[in-house]
C-alpha positions, 0 to 999 in steps of 0.5 A: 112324834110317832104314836105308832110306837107302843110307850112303856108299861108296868114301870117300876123302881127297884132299889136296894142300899141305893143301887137301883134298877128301873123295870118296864114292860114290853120288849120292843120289837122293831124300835128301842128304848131311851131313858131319860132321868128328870130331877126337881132340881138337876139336869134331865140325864139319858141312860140306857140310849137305844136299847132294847132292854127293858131294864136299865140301872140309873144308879150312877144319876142318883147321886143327889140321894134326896132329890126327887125323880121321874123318868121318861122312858122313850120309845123311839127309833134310831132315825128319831134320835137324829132329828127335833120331834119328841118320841113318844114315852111313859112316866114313871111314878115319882121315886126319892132314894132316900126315903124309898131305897130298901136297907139290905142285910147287915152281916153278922161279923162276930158274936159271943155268948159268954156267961149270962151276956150275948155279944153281937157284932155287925157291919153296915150294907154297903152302896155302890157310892163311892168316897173320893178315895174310891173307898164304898160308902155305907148306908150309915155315911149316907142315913148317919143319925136317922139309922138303926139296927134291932135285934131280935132274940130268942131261946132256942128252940122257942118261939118267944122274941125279944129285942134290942135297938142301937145306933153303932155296930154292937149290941150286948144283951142279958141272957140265960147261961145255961141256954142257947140263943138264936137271932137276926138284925135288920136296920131301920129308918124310923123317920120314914112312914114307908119301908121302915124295916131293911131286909133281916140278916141270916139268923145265927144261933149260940151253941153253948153247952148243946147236947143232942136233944137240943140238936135234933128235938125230942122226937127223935129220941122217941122214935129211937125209943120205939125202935130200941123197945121193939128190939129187945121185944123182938129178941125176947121173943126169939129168945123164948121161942128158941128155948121152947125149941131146945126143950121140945128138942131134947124131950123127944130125944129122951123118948125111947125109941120104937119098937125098943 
């Protein structure tokens, strides 16, 4: 081989909904980088040949989602690729997508608060893994029963939070009608002792009946309610000084004048 040539540090897996990207360090400076995928079970597959990047997506080599990898991250020089010595590499740490992938968010696609009954409506992340029919699979085709979403609900403008679980795309929780509701859902793999929790949708809020204190706090009404204060005192005063004024005026135009 040729240990002159540095070999990768800092390697690192980032994957979410199973689109994942492999991350090292340092850039190279006068060779390149070749990345091999080593399974447990299947054939050892090269990415990224001769770049000199230090990243490289290896999405596409994962497809056996449950299957166990290691990759080799070679530092090699193009004169090396030609001939039978092994180049010098890293390894990375071992990474199963099915376990270690992040779940993404989940989009809200509707939701209704009718009566006493929040109705919340989501879909699935998608993967970049494809059916025959060129149709995406979701992270539900691919995770199936051990997936689930929660709920997390609260009052507006309140800090107290409770939850919900479900299995499908639906949750319909009790409420107080004459509230607002703010919320977010993330899924979950409760099997896995790591990374459990997917990242949070956005959080949404119901706006029935809102009116402009739930709008904008009561703290502006106060700082309103100063201002209002300070201007009918303002006017007052005003008002008292330009009588005064007036009185003052027409005392003196009463006054004989001099000399008279």
């Amino acid at each position: 081989g040729n240990p002159e040539l540095p070999t990768a540090v800092n390697i690192t897996w980032s994957s979410i909904n199973f689109k994942t990207i492999l991350q090292w360090q340092p850039k190279p400076s006068g060779y390149f980088y070749t990345v091999e995928i080593h399974g447990q079970t299947t054939d050892t597959k090269k990415k990224c040949i001769l770049t000199t990047e230090t990243e490289c997506d290896v999405t596409d080599v994962l497809r056996n989602v449950k299957e166990t990898y290691t990759a080799h991250i070679l530092s090699v020089t193009s004169s090396v690729m030609d001939n039978f010595e092994e180049p010098p590499f890293a390894v990375s740490e071992k990474f199963t997508p099915y376990i270690q992938t992040v779940l993404g968010k989940p989009e809200i696609q509707n939701y209704t608060q009718k009566d006493s009954k929040l109705n919340i409506v989501f879909q699935d992340p998608l993967t970049p893994y494809t059916f025959p029919n060129g149709s995406f699979q979701s992270i539900r085709d691919i995770f199936q029963h051990d997936l689930e979403y929660k709920l997390y609900y609260w009052k507006d403008q309140s800090s107290g939070k409770k939850d919900a679980t479900t299995k499908s795309h639906k949750f319909e929780v009790s409420v107080e009608s004459t509230k607002n509701y703010c919320f977010y859902v993330q899924g979950i793999i409760p099997s896995r002792r790591e990374d459990r929790n997917g990242q949070e949708s956005m959080v949404l809020c119901t706006s029935i009946g809102r009116n402009i204190l739930d709008e904008y706090g009561a703290e502006v009404f106060i700082i309103v309610a100063v201002i209002a204060v300070a201007v009918v005192t303002l006017a007052i005063v005003l008002s008292v000084i330009l009588c005064k004024r007036k009185k003052a005026k027409a005392a003196r135009e009463k006054e004989p004048l001099n000399g008279v």
